[in-house]
PLY file of the C-alpha trace (Angstrom):
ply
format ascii 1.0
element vertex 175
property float x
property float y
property float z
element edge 174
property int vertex1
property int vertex2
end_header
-13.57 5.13 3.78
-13.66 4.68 0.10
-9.78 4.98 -1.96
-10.62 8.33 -3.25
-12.97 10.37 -1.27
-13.13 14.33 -2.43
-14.60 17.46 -1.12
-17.37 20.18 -2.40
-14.95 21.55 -5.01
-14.00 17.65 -5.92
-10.58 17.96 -4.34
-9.47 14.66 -2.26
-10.88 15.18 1.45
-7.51 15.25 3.52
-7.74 14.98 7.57
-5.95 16.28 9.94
-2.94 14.40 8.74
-2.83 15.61 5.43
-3.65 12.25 4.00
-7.47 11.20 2.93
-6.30 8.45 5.55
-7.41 7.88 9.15
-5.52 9.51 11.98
-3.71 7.07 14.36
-2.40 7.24 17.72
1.38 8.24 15.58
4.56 7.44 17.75
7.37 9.79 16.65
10.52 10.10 18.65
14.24 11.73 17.86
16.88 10.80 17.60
20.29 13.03 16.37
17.39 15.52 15.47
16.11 13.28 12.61
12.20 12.03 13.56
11.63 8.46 13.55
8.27 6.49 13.49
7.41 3.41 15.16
6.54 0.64 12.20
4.21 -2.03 13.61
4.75 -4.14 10.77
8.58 -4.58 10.80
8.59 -3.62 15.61
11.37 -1.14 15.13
11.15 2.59 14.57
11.96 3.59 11.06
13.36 7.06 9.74
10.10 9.43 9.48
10.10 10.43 5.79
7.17 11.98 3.51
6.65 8.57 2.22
7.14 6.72 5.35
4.45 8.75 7.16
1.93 7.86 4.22
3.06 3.86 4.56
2.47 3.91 8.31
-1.18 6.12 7.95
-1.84 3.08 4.91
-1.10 0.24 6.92
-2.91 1.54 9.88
-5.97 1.98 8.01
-5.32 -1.77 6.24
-4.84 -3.33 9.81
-7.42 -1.51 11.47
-10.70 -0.43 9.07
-10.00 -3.34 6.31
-9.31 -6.15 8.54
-5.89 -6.99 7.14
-3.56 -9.08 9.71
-0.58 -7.24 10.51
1.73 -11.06 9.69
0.58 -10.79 6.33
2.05 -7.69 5.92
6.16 -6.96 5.01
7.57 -3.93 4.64
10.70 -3.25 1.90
11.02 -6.67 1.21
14.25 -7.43 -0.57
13.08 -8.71 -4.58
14.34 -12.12 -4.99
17.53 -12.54 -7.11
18.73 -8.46 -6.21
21.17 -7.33 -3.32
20.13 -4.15 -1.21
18.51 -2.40 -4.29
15.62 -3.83 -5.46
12.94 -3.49 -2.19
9.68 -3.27 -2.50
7.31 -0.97 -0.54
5.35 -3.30 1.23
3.69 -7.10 0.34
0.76 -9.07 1.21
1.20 -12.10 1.67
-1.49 -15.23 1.27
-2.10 -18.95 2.26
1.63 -20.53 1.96
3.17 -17.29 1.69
1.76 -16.49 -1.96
2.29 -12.31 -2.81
-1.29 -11.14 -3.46
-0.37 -7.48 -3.62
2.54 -5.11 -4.04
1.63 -1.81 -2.70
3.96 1.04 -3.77
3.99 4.62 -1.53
5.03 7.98 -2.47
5.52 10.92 -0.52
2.43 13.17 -0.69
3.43 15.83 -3.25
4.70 12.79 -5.75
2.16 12.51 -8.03
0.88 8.62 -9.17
2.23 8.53 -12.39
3.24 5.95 -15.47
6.69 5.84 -14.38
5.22 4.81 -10.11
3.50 2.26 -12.50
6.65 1.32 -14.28
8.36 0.69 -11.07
5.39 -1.41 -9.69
5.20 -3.48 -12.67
8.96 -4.28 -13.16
8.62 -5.32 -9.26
5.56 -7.42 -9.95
7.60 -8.77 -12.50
9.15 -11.40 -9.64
5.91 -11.58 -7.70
3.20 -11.66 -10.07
0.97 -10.71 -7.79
-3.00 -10.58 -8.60
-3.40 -7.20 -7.30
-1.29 -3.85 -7.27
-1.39 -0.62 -5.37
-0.12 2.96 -5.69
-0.68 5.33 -3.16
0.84 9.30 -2.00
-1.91 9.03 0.56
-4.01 11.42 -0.95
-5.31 9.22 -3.86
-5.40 5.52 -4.01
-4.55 3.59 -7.12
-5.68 -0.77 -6.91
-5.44 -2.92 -10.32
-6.56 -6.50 -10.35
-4.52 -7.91 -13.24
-5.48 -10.82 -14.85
-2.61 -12.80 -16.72
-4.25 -15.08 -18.42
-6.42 -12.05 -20.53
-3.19 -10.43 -20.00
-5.07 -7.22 -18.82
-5.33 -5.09 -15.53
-8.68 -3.65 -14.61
-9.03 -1.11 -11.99
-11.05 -1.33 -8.75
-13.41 1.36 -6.62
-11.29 1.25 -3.42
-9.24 -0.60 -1.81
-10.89 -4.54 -0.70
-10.97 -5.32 2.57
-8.89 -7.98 3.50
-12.11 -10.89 3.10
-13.04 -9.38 -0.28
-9.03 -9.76 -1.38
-8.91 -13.92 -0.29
-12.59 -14.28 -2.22
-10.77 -12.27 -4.98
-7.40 -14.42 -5.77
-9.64 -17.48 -4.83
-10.99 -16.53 -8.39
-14.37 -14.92 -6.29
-14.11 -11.92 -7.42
-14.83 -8.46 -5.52
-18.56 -7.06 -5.90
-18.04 -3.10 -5.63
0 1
1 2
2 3
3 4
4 5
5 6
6 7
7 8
8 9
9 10
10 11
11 12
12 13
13 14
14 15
15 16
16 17
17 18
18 19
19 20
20 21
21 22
22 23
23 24
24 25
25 26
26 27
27 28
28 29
29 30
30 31
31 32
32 33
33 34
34 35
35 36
36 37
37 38
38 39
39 40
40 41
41 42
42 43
43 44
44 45
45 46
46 47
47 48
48 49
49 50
50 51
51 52
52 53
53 54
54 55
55 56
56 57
57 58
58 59
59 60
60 61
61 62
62 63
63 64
64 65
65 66
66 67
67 68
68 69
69 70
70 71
71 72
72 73
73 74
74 75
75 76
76 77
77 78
78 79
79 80
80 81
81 82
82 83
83 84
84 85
85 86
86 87
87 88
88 89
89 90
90 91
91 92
92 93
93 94
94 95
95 96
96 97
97 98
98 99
99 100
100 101
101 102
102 103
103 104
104 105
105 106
106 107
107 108
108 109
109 110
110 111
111 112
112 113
113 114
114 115
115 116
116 117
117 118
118 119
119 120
120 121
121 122
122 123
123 124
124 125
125 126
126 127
127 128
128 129
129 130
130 131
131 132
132 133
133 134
134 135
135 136
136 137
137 138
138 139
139 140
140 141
141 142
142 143
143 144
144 145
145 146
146 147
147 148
148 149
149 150
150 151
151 152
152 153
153 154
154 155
155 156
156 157
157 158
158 159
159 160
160 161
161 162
162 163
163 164
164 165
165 166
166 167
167 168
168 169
169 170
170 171
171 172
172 173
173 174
């Protein structure tokens, strides 16, 4: 499945879900009549918000179609030098434990705009990681930024997870 995938009447293709995501076998329960989800990444069930339903259809499709191994994966990761507030979305992680992407989710009426961006850079500002990713589930946003041009450059779709380690290796992504 490609990042952005639309439709006849070039609107993004949604499933079933309401994501342009792949279904998964979704484990909701209730509890005190608020739905929770079970997060594979952090083996606990999670509160089931707009946003956390688009993280959990993401990571399924990163885990599953793309290859990506659910230990390299965290989920709101306290920033480094902040208390409770500053948590990031989720986090690859790399050989030794390196961030090679900050991935940023929105419910899926939040549009991807410069101030998602704003947030995802003044995270990356602690991580500096080599790729970034903003996401409401129905369109899929991935920069590779380069700091030594000191640019960003955006990519086709999201890599799978072998394309990402040829890609901070300084391999680079063929698309």
């Amino acid at each position: 499945m490609k990042s952005n995938e639309y439709n006849e009447n070039k609107e993004p293709f949604l499933n079933e879900n309401g994501l342009c995501l792949p279904s998964f076998a979704v484990k909701v329960s209730m509890h005190n009549d608020t739905p929770f989800i079970y997060d594979e990444v952090r083996c606990k069930e999670v509160a089931l918000t707009p946003e956390e339903w688009v993280r959990q259809h993401f990571l399924h499709w990163m885990m599953g179609d793309l290859g990506y191994p659910r230990i390299a994966l965290s989920n709101e990761a306290i920033l480094p030098g902040t208390k409770r507030r500053g948590r990031t979305d989720t986090i690859v992680f790399g050989t030794g434990g390196v961030v090679w992407m900050i991935i940023e989710f929105k419910a899926p009426d939040v549009s991807i705009t410069e101030k998602v961006w704003d947030q995802l850079l003044s995270y990356n500002l602690r991580y500096q990681a080599p790729l970034l990713v903003a996401s409401n589930g129905r369109s899929i946003i991935v920069a590779q930024v380069d700091y030594e041009v000191g640019k960003a450059s955006f990519l086709k779709e999201m890599p799978h997870w072998h394309e990402l380690k040829k890609l901070v290796s300084g391999g680079g992504i063929s698309m």
